[in-house]
OpenMM code with the backbone's topology and positions (N, CA, C; nanometers):
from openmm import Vec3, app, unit

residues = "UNK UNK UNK UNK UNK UNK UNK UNK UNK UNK UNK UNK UNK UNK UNK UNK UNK UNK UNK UNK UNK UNK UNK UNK UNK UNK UNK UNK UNK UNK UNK UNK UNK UNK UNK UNK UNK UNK UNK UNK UNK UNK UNK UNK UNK UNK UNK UNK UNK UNK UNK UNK UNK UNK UNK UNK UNK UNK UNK UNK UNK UNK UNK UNK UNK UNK UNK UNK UNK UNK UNK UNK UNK UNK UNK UNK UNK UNK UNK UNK UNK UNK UNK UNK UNK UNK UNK UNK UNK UNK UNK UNK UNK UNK UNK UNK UNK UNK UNK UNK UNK UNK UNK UNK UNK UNK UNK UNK UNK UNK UNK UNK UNK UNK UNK UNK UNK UNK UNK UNK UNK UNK UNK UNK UNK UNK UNK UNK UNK UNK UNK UNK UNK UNK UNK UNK UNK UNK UNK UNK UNK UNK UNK UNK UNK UNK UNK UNK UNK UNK UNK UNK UNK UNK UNK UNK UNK UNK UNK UNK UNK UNK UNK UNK UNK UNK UNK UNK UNK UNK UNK UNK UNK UNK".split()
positions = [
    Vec3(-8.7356, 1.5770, 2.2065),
    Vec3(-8.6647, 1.6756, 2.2867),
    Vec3(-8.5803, 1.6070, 2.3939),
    Vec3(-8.6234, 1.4908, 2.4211),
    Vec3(-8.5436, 1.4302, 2.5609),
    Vec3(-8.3931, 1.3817, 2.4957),
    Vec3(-8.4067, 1.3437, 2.3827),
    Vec3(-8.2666, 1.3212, 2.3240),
    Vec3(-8.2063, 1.4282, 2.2374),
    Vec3(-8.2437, 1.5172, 2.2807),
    Vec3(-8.1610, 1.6266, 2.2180),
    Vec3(-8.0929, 1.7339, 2.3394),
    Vec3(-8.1967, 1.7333, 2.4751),
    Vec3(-8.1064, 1.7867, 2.5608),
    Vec3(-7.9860, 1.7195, 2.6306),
    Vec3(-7.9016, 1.7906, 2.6116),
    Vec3(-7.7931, 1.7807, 2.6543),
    Vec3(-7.7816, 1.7485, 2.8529),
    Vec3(-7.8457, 1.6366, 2.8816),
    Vec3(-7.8627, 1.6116, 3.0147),
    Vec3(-7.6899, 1.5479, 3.0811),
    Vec3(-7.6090, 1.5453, 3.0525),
    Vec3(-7.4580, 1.5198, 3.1003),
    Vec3(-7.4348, 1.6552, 3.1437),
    Vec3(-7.4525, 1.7792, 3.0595),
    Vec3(-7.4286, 1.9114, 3.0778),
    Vec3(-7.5191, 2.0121, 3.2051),
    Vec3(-7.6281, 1.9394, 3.1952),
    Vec3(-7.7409, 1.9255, 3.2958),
    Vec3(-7.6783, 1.9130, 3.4333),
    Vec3(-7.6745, 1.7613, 3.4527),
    Vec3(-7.5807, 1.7138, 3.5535),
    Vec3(-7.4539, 1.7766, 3.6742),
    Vec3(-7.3915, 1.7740, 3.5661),
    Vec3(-7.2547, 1.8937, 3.6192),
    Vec3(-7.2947, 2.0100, 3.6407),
    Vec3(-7.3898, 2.0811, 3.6271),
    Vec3(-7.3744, 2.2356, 3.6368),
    Vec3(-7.5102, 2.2417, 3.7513),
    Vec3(-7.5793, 2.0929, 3.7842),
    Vec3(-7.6651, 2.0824, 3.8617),
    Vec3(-7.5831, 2.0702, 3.9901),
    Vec3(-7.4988, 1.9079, 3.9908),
    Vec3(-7.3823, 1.8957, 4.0877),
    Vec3(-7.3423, 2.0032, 4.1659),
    Vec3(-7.2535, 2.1059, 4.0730),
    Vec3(-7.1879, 2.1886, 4.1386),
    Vec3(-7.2417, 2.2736, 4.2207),
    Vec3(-7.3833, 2.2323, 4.2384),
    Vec3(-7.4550, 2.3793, 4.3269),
    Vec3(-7.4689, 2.2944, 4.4201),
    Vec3(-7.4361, 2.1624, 4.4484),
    Vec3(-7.4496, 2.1425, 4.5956),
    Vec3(-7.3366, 2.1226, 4.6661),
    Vec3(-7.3631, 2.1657, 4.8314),
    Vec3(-7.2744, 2.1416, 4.9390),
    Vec3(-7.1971, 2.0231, 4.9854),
    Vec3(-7.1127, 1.9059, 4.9828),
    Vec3(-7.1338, 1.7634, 5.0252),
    Vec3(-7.0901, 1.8592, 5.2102),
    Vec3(-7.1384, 1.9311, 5.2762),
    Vec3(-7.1283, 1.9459, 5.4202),
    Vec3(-7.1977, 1.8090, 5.4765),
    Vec3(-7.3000, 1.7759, 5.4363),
    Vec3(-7.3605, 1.6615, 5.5335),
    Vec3(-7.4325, 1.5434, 5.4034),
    Vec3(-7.2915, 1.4617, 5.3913),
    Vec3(-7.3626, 1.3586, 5.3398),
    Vec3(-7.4351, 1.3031, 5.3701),
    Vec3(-7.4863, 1.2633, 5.4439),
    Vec3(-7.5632, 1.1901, 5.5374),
    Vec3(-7.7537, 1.2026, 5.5416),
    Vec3(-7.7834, 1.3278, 5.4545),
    Vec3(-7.8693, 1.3943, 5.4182),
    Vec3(-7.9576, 1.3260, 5.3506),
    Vec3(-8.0891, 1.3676, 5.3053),
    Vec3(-8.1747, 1.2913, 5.1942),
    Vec3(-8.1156, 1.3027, 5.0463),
    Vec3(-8.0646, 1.2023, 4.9861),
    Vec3(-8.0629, 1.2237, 4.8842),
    Vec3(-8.1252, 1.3573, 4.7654),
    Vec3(-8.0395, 1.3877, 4.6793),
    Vec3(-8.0926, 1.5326, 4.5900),
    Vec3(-8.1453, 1.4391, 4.4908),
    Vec3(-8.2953, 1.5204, 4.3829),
    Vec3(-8.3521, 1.5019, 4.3361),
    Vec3(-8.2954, 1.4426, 4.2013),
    Vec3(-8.2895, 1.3810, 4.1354),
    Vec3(-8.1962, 1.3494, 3.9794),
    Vec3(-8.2049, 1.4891, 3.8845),
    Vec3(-8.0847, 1.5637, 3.8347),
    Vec3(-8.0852, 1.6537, 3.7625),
    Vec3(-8.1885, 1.6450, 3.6473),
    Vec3(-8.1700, 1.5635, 3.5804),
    Vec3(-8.2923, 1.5264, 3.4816),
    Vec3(-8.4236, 1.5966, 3.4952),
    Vec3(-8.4878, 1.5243, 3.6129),
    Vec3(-8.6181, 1.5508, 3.6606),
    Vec3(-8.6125, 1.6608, 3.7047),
    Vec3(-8.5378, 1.7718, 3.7510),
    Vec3(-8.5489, 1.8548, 3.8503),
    Vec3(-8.5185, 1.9597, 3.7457),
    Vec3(-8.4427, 1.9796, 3.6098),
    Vec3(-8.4173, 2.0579, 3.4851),
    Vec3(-8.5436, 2.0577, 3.4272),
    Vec3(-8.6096, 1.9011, 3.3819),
    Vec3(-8.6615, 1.8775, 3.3189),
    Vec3(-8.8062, 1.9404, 3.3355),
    Vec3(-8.8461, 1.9304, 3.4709),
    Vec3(-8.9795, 2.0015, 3.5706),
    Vec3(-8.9169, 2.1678, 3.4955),
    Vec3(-8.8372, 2.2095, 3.5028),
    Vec3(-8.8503, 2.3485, 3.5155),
    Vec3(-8.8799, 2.3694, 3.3409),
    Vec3(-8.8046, 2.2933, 3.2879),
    Vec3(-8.7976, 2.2957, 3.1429),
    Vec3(-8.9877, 2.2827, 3.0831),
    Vec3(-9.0558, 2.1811, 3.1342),
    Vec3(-9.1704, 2.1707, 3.1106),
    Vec3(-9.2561, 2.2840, 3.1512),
    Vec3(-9.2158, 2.3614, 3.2924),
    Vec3(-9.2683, 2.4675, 3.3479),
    Vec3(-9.2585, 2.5701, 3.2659),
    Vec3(-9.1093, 2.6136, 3.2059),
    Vec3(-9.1141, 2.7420, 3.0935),
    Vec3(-9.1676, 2.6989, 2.9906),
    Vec3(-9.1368, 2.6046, 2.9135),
    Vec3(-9.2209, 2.5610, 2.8246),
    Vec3(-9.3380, 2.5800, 2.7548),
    Vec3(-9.4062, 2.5494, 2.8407),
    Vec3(-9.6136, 2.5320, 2.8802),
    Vec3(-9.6423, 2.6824, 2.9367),
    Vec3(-9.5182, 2.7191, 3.0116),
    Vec3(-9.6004, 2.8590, 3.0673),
    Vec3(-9.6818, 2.8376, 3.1673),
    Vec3(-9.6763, 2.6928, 3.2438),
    Vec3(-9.7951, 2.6602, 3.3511),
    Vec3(-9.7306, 2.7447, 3.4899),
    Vec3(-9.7937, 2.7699, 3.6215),
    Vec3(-9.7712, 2.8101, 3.7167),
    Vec3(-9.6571, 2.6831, 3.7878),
    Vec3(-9.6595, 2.6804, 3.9101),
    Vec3(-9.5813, 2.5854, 3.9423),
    Vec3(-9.6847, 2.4249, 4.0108),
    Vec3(-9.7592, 2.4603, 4.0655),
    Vec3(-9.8842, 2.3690, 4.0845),
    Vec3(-9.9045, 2.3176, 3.9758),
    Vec3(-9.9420, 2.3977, 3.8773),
    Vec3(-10.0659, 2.3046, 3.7069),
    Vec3(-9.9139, 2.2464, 3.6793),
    Vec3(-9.8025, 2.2468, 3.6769),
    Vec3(-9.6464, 2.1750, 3.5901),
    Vec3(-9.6916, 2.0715, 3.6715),
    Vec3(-9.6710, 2.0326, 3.8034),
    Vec3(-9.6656, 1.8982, 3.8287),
    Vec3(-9.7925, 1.8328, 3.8692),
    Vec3(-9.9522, 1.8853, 3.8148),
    Vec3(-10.0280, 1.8045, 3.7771),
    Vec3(-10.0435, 1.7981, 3.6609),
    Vec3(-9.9260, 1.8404, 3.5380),
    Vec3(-9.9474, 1.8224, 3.4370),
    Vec3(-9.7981, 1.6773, 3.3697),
    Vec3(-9.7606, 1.6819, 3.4947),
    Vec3(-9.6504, 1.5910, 3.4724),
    Vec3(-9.6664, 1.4554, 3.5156),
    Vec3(-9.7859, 1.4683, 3.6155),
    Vec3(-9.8640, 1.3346, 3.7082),
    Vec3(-9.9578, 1.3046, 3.6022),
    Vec3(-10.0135, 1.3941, 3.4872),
    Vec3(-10.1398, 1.3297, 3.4188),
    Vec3(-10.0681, 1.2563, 3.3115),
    Vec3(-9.9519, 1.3157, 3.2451),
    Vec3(-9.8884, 1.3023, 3.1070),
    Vec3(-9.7556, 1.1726, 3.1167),
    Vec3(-9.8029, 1.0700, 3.0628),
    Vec3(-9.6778, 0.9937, 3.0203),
    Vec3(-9.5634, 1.0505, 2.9587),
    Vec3(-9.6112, 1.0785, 2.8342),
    Vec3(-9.5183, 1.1887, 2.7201),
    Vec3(-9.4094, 1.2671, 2.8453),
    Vec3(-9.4404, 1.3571, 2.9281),
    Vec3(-9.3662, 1.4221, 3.0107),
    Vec3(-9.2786, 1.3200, 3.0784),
    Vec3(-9.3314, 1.2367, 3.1589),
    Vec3(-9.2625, 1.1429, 3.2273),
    Vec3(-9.1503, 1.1183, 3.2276),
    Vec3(-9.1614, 1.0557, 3.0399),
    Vec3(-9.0750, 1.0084, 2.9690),
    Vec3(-8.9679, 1.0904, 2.9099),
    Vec3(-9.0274, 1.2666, 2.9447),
    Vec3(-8.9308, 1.3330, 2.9042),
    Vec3(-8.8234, 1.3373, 3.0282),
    Vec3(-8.8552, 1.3545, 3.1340),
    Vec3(-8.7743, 1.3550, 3.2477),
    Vec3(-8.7160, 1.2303, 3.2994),
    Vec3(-8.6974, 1.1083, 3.2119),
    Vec3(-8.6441, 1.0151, 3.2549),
    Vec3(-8.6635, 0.9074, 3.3004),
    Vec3(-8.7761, 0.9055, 3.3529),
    Vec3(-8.8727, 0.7988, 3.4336),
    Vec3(-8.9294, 0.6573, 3.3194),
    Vec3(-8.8605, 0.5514, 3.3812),
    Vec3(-8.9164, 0.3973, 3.3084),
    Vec3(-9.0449, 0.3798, 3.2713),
    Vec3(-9.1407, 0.4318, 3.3559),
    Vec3(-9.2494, 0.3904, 3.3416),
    Vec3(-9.3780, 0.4936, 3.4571),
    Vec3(-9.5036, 0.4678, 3.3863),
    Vec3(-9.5664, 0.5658, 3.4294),
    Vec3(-9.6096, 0.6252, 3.6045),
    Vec3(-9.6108, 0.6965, 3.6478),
    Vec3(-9.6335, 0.7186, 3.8195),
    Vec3(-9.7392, 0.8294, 3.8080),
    Vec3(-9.8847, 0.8071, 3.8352),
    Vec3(-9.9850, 0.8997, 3.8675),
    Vec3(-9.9856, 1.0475, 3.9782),
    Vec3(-9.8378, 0.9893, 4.0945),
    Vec3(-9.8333, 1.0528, 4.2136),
    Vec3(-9.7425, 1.1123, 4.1223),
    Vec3(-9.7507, 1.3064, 4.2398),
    Vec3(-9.6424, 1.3788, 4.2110),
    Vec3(-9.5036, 1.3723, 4.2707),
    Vec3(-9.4146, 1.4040, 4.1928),
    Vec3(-9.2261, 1.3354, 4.1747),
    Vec3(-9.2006, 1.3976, 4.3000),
    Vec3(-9.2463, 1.5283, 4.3287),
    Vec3(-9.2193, 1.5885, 4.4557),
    Vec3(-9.3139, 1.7098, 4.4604),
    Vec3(-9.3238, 1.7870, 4.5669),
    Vec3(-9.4095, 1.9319, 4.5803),
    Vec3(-9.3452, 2.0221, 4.4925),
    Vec3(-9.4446, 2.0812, 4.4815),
    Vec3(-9.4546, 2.2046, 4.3809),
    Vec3(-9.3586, 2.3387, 4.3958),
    Vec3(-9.3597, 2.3051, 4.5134),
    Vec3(-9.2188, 2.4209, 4.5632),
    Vec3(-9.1186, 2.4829, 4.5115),
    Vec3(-9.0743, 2.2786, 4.5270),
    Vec3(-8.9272, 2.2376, 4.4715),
    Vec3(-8.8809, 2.3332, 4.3724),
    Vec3(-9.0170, 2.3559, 4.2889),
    Vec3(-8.9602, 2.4050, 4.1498),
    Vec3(-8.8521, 2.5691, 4.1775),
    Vec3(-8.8593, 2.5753, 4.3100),
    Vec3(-8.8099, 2.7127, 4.3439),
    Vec3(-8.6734, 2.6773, 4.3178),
    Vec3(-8.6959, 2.5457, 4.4306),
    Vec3(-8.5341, 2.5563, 4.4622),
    Vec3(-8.4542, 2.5223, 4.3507),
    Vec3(-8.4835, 2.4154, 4.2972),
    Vec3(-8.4276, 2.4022, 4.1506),
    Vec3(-8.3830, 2.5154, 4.0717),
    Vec3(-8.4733, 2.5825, 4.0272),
    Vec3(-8.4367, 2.7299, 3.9654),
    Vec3(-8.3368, 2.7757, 4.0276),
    Vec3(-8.3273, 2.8105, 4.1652),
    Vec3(-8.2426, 2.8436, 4.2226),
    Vec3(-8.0463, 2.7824, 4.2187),
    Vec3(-8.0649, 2.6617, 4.1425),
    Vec3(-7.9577, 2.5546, 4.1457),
    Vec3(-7.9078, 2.6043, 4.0228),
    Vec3(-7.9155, 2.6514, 3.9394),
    Vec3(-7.9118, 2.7341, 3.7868),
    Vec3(-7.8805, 2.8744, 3.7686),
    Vec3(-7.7565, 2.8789, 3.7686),
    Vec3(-7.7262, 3.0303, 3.7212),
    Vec3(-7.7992, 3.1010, 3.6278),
    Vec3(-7.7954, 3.1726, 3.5706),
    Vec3(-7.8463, 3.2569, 3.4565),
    Vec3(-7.7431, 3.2351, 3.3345),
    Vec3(-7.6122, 3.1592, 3.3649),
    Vec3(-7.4610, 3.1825, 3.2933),
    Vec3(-7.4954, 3.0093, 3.2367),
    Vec3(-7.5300, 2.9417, 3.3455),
    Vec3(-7.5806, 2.7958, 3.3076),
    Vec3(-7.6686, 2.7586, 3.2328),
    Vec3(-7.7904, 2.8326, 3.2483),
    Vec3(-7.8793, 2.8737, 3.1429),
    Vec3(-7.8780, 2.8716, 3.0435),
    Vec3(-7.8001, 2.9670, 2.9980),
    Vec3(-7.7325, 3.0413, 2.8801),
    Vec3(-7.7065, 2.9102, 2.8078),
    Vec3(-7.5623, 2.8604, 2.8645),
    Vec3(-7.4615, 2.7236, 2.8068),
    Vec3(-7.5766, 2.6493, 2.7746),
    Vec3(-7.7290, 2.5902, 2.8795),
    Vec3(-7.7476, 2.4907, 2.8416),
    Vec3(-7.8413, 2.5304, 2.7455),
    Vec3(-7.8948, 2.6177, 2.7108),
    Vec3(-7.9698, 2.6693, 2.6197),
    Vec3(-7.9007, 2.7058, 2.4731),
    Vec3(-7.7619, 2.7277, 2.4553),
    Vec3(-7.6888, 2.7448, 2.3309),
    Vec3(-7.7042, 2.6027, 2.3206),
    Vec3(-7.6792, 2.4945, 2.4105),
    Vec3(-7.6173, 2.3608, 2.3879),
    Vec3(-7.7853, 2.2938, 2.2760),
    Vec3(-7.8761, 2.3486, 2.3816),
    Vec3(-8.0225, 2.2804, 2.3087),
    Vec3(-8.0344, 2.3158, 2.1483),
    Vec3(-8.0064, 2.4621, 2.1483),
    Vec3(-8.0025, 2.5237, 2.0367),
    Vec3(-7.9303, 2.4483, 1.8792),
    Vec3(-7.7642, 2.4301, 1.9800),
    Vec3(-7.7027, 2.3628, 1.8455),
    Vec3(-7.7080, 2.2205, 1.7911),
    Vec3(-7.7584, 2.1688, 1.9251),
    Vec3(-7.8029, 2.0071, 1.8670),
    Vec3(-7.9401, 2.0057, 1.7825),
    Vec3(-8.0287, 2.1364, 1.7856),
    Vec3(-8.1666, 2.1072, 1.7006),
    Vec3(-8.0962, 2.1738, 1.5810),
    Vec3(-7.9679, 2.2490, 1.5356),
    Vec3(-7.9369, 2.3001, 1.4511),
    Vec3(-7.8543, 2.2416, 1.4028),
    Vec3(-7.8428, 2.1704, 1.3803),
    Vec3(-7.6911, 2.1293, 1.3141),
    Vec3(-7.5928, 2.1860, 1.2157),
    Vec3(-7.4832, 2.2275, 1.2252),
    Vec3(-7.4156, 2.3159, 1.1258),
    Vec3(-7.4375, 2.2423, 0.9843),
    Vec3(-7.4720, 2.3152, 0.8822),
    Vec3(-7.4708, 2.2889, 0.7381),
    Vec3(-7.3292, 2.2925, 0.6429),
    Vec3(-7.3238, 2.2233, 0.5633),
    Vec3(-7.1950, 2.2359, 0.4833),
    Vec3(-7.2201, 2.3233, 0.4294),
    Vec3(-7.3526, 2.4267, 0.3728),
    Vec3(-7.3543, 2.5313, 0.2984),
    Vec3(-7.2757, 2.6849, 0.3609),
    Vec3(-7.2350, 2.7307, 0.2985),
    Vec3(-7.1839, 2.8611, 0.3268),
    Vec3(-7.3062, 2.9763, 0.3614),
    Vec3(-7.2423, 3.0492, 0.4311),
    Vec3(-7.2989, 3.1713, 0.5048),
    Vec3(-7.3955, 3.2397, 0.3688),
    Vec3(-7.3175, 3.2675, 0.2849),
    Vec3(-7.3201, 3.3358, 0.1314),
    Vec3(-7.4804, 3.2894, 0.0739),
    Vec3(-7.5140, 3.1794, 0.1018),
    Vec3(-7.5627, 3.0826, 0.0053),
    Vec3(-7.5314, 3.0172, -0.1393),
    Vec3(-7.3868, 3.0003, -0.1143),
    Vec3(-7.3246, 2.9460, -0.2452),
    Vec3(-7.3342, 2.7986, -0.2418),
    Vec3(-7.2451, 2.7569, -0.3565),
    Vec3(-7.2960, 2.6507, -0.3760),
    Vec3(-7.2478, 2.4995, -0.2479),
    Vec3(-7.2805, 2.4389, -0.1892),
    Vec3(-7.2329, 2.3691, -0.0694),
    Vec3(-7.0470, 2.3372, -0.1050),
    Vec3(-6.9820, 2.2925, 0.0017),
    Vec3(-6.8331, 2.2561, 0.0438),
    Vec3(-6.8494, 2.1476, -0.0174),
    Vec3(-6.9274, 2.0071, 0.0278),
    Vec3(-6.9014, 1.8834, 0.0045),
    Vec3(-6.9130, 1.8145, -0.1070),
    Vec3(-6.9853, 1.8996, -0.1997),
    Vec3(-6.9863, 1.8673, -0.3487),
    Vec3(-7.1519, 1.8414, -0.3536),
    Vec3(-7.2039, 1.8005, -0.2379),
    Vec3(-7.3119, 1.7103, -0.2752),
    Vec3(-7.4445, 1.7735, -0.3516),
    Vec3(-7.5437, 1.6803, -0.4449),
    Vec3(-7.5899, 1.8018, -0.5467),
    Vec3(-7.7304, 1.7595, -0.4923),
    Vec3(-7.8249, 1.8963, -0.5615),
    Vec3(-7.9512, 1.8606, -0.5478),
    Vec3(-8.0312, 1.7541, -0.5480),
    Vec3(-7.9953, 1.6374, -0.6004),
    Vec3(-8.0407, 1.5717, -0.6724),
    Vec3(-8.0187, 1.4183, -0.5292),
    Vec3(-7.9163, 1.4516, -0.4329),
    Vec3(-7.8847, 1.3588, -0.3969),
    Vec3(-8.0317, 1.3157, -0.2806),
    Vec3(-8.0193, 1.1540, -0.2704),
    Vec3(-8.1068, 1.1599, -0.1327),
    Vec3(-8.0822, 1.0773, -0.0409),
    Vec3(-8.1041, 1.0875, 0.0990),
    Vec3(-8.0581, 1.0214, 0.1967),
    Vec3(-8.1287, 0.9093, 0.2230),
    Vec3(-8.0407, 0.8438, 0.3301),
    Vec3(-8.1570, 0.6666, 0.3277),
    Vec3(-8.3249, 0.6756, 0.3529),
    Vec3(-8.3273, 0.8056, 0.4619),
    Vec3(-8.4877, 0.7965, 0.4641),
    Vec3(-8.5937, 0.9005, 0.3880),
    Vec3(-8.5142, 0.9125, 0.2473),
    Vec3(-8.6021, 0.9172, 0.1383),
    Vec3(-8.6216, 1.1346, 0.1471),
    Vec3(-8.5278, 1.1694, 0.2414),
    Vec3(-8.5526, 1.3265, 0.2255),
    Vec3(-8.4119, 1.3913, 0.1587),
    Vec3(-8.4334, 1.5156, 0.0883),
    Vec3(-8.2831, 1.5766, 0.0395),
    Vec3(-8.1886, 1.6197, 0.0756),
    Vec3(-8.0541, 1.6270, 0.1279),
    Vec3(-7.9964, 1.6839, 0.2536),
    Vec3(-7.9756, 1.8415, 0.2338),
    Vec3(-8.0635, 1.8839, 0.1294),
    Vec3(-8.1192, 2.0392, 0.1955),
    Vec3(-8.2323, 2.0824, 0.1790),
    Vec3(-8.3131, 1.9524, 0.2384),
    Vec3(-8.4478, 2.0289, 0.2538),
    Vec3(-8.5254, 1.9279, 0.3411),
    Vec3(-8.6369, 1.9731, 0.3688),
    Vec3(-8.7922, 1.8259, 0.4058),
    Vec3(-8.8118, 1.8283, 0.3392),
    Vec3(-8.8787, 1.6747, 0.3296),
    Vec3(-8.9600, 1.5977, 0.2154),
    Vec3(-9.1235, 1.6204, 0.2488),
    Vec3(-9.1442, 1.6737, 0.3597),
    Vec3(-9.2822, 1.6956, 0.3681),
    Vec3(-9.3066, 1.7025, 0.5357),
    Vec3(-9.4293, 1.7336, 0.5930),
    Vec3(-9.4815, 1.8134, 0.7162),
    Vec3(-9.4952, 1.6910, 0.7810),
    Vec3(-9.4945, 1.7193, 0.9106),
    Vec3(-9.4966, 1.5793, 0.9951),
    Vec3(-9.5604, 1.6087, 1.1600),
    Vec3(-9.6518, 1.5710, 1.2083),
    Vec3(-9.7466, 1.5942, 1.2853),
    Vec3(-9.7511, 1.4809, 1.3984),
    Vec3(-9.6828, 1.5824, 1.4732),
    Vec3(-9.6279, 1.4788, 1.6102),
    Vec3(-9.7528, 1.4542, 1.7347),
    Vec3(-9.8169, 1.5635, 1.7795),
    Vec3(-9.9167, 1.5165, 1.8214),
    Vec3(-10.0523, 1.4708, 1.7805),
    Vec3(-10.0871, 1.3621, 1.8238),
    Vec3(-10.2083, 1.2770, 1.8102),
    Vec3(-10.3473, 1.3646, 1.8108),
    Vec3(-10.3747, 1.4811, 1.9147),
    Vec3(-10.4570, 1.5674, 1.8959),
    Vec3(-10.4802, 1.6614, 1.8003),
    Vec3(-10.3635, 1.7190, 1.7194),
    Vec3(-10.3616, 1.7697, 1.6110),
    Vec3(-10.3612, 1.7450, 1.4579),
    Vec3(-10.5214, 1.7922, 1.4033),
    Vec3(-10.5114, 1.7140, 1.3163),
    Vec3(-10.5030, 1.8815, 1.2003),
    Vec3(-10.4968, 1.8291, 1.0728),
    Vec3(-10.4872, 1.9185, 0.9648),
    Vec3(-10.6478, 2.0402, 0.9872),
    Vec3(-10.6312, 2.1188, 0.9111),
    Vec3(-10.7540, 2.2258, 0.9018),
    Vec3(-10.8060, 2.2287, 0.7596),
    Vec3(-10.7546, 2.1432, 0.7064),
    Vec3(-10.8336, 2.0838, 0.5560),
    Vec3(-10.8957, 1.9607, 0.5518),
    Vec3(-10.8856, 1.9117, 0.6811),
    Vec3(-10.9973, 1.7427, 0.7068),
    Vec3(-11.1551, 1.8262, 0.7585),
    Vec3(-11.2599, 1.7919, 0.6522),
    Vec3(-11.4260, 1.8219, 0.6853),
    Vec3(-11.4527, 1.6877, 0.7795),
    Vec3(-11.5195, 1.7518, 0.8593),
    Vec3(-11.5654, 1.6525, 0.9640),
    Vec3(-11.7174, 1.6498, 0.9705),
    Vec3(-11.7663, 1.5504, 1.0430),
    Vec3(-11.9308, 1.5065, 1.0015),
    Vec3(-11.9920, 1.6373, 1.0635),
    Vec3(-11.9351, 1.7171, 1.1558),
    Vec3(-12.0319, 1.8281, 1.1885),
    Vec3(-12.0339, 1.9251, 1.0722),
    Vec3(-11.9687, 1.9211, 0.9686),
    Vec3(-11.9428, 2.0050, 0.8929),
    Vec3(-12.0728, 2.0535, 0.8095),
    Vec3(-12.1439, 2.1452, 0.8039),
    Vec3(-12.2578, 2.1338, 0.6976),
    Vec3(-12.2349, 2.1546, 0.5448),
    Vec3(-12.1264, 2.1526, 0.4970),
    Vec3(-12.0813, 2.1154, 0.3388),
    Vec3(-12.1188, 1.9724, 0.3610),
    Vec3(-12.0626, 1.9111, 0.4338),
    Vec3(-12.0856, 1.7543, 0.3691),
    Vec3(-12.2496, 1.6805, 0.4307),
    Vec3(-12.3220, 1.7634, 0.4645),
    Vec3(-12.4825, 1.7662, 0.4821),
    Vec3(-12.5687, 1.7915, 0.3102),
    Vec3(-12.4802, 1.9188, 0.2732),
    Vec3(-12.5461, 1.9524, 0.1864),
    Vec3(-12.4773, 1.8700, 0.0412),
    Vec3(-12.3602, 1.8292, 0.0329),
    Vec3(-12.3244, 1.7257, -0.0666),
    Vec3(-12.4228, 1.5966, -0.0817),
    Vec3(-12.4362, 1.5374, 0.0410),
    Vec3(-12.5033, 1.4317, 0.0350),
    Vec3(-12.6755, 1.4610, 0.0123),
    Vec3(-12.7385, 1.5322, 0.0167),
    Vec3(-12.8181, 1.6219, -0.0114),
    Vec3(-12.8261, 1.6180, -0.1890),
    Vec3(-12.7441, 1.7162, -0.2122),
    Vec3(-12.7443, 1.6951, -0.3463),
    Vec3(-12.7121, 1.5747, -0.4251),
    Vec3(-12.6355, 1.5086, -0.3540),
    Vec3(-12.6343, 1.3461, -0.4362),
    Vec3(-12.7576, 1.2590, -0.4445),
    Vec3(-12.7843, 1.2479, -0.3068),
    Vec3(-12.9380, 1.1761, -0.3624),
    Vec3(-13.0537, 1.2494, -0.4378),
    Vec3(-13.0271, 1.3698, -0.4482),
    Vec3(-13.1345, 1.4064, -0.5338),
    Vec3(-13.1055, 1.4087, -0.6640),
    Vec3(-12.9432, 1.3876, -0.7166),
    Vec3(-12.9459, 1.3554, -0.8631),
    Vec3(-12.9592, 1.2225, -0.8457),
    Vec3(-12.9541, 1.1154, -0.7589),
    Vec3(-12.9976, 0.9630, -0.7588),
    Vec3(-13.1310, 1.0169, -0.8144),
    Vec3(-13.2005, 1.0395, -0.6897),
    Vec3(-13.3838, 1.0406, -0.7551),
    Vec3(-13.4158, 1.0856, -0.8679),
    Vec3(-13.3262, 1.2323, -0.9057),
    Vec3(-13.3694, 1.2346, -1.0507),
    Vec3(-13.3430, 1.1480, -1.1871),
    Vec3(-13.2052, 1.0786, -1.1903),
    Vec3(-13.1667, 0.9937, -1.2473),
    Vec3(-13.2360, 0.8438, -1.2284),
    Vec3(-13.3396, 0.8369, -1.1506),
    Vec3(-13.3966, 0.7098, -1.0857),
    Vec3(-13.5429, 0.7603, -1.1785),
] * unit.nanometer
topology = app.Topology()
chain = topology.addChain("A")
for resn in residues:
    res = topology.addResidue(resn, chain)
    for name in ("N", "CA", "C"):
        topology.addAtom(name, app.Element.getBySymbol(name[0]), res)
């Protein structure tokens, strides 16, 4: 997701909501981090407190908002997240949310219709990393905590009672 939002677009529409009346001021927060906090906040659905102890526990996040390397402390108070929101039209929103939209979508050469594709290219063709360019080649499981619901695990009592029945055709076969 961090390379698919459109953070240049971020930037500018962050920019423009501030005043330069007093340069002289504390520096503003990096658009990145300050999108990115809110982005993790709608996201997750967390309050504004649990987002940035969930951004102090999580590398993965970190790394979504930009940051080199890991920091346990929080980026700033929990507040912030007001004002930020506040830095964001509803019209900005919108833009940067079509923008997220069309980079996870990419326009297809196929027609609206479902006819047969523009570029000629046929079923049959396949791309360098082995998938069809109209389809997946198969399911892919990004987090580490999630595993399939067809893996039996040792608490399982099927595989109590398999092993069960195996040694007792050992003994009988013995």
């Amino acid at each position: 997701m961090s390379q698919i939002a459109p953070w240049d677009m971020v930037e500018d529409k962050y920019a423009k909501s501030f005043k330069n009346e007093k340069p002289d001021g504390r520096p503003p927060i990096p658009a990145r981090i300050a999108f990115g906090a809110l982005f993790i906040k709608e996201n997750e659905g967390f309050p504004q407190k649990r987002t940035m102890e969930h951004i102090s526990e999580n590398v993965y996040m970190q790394y979504f908002l930009g940051l080199s390397e890991f920091n346990p402390k929080p980026l700033f108070d929990s507040s912030m997240l007001s004002e930020f929101a506040s830095r964001f039209s509803k019209e900005d929103l919108v833009e940067i949310n079509e923008e997220i939209y069309r980079r996870m979508r990419p326009a297809t050469n196929e027609p609206p219709d479902g006819g047969t594709p523009r570029s000629g290219s046929s079923e049959d063709e396949v791309l360098e990393d082995g998938a069809t360019p109209t389809g997946n080649k198969g399911k892919m499981i990004l987090d580490a905590t999630v595993a399939s619901a067809d893996i039996r695990y040792p608490t399982d009592l099927s595989l109590l009672n398999e092993c069960d029945e195996g040694t007792e055709k050992i003994i009988d076969d013995v």
